[in-house]
N, C-alpha and C positions, 0 to 999 in steps of 0.2 A: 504493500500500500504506500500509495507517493503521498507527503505531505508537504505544503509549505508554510512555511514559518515565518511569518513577519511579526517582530521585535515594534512593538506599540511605545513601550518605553524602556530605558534600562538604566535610570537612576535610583539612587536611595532616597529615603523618606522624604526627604527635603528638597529633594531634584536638583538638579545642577544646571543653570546656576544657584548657589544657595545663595536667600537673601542678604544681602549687605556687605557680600564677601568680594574684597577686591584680589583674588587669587590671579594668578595666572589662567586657571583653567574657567573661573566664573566671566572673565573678563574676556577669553578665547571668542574669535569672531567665525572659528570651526563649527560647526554643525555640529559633529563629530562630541564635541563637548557640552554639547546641552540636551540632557538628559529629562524627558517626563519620569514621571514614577512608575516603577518596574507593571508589565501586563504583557501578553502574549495574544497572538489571533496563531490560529492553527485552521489548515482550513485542508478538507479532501477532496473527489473531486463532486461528494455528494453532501460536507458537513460544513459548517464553521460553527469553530468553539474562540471563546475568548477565558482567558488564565486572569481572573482579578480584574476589577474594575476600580482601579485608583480615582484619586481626586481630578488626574486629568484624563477619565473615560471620555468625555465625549467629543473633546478637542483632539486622541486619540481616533476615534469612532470617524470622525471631518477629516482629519488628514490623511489616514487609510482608506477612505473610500469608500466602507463598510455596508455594506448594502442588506446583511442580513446576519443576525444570530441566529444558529438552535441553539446552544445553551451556553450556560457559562461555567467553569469550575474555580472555587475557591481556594485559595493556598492556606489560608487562614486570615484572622479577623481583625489586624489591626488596620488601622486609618487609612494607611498608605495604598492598602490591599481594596477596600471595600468600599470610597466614601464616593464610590460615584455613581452607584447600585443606581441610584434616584434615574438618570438617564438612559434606563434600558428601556423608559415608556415611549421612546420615538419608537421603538423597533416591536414593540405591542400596535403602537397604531399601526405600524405599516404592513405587517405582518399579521394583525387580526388575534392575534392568540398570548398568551400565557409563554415566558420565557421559562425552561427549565434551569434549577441555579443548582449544582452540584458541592455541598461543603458534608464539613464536619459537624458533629452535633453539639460541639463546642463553638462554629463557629455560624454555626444555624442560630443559637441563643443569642450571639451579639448583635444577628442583623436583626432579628427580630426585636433587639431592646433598639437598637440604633434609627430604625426603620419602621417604629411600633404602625407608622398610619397604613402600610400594606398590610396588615395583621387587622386593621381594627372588624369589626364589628359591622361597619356602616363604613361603605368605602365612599370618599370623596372622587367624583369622577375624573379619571384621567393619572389615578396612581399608579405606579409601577405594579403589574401583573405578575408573578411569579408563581411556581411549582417548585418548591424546595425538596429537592431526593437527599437522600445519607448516603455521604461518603464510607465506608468502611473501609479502615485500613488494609485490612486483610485481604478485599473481596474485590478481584478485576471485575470489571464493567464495561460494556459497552454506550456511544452515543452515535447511534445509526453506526455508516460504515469504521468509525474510529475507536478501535478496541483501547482498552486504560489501565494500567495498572498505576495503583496509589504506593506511595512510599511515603513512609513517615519517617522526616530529619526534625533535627532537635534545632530550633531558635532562644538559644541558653537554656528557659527549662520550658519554653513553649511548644508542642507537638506542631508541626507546619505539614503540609501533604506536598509532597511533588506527585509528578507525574511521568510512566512509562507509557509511549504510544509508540507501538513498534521497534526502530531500532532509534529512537528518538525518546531522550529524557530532561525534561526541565524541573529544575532545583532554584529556588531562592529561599532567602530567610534561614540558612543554617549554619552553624557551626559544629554542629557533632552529626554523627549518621553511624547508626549500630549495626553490627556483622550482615544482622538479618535483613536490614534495606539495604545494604551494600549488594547482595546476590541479588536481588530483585535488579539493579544498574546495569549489573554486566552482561556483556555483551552487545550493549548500546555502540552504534558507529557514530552519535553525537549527542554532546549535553551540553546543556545550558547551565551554568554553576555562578552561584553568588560570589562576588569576590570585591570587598567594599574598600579596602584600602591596603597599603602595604603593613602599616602599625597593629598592632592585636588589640583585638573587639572583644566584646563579652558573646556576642549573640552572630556573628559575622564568620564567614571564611573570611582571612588573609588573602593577596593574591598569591604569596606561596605556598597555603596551607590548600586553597582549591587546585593548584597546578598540581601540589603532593598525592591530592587526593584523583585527579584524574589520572594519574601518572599509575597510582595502584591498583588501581580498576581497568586499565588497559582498554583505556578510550581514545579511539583513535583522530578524534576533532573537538575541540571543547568550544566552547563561546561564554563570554564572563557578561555576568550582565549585576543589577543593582550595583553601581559605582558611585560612589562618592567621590567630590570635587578634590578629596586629600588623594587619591590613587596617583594623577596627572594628567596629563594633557594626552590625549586619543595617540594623536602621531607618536608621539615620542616614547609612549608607553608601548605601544604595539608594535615598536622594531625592537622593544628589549625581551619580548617574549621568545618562549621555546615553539619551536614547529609546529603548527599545527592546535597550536592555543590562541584564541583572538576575544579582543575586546570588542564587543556587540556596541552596537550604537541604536540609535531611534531610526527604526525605517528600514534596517538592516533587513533583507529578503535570501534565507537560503530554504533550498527543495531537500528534502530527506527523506 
């Protein structure tokens, strides 16, 4: 199954440029350097899924061209990940139906607190429509033609879900990953791996600790994505890389 992957955003929290910051890289007139907050569109040649709807969903959604969701899958429920749920109601109108939204049941309860007027009672016309299904760790799933398997990596001591689609795996939000999701990775011919700056994080891969970890998993093309403005500037970081390791940008389009 052929998929392609366009990279919606691949900054951290805070996006880069971050405010106020007179960096080299916030201040970089590169494209390359300016990062929305981390989301993925995955598309086959009968699905489109979208990976998280950050705060800039729909300015994401305008610049890709996005013509249609079937559903969306959650990584987990912080801000950065979910705060732009609100704008999947163009794609209710246009589309006539109910989005399916794929999370955890931990991260079902924040949108549901976060979001409570889709829940209520008495819907106000023109709210966001959803079908919330349960992620299971354990339990691959299909959405139409795009078979899934879930992985759970650790975000300090927060459980985060990546995703296996074929020979295709995307990861953000982690710093630790246990024996028994590592088997679940291998064999992937690409992944997508968080890698936030060179200095150590609480909650973060390093960019040496994600290059260590693709390096042990014996993947053979990685792409970095959630970057912070402290990693460097596109160019210059990406000639100091090893073979076959690259820094993702916004807009960035490979097939797999």
């Amino acid at each position: 199954m052929a998929l392609e992957i366009t990279f919606l955003g691949t900054g951290t929290s805070q996006g880069v440029p971050f405010i106020g910051c007179q960096c080299a890289v916030c201040q970089s007139p590169n494209s390359k350097d300016q990062r929305l907050r981390s989301s993925l569109l995955v598309q086959s040649k009968e699905t489109t899924l979208v990976i998280d709807t950050g705060p800039d969903f729909r300015q994401q959604m305008l610049r890709s061209k996005t013509q249609k969701i079937d559903a969306i899958l959650f990584t987990h429920s912080h801000k950065d990940h979910i705060a732009g749920l609100d704008d999947i109601r163009a794609f209710n109108y246009h589309q006539g139906k109910a989005i399916d939204v794929y999370a955890s049941l931990e991260t079902q309860e924040v949108i549901k607190r976060e979001f409570p007027y889709i829940f209520s009672e008495y819907k106000y016309p023109g709210i966001p429509e959803i079908n919330l299904v349960t992620i299971d760790k354990n339990t691959p799933f299909a959405i139409q033609d795009i078979h899934i398997t879930p992985i759970e990596v650790m975000h300090y001591k927060m459980p985060v879900l990546g995703f296996r689609m074929g020979n295709f795996t995307y990861i953000t939000d982690a710093n630790f990953i246990e024996e028994p999701e590592k088997e679940k990775i291998k064999g992937s011919a690409t992944m997508v791996l968080n890698a936030l700056r060179k200095e150590k994080h609480i909650s973060h891969f390093t960019l040496d600790e994600a290059i260590a970890l693709s390096t042990e998993l014996n993947i053979p093309s990685t792409y970095f994505t959630h970057i912070s403005h402290q990693l460097g500037l596109h160019e210059a970081e990406s000639q100091l890389l090893p073979s076959n390791f690259y820094l993702a940008f916004d807009g960035l389009n490979i097939r797999v």
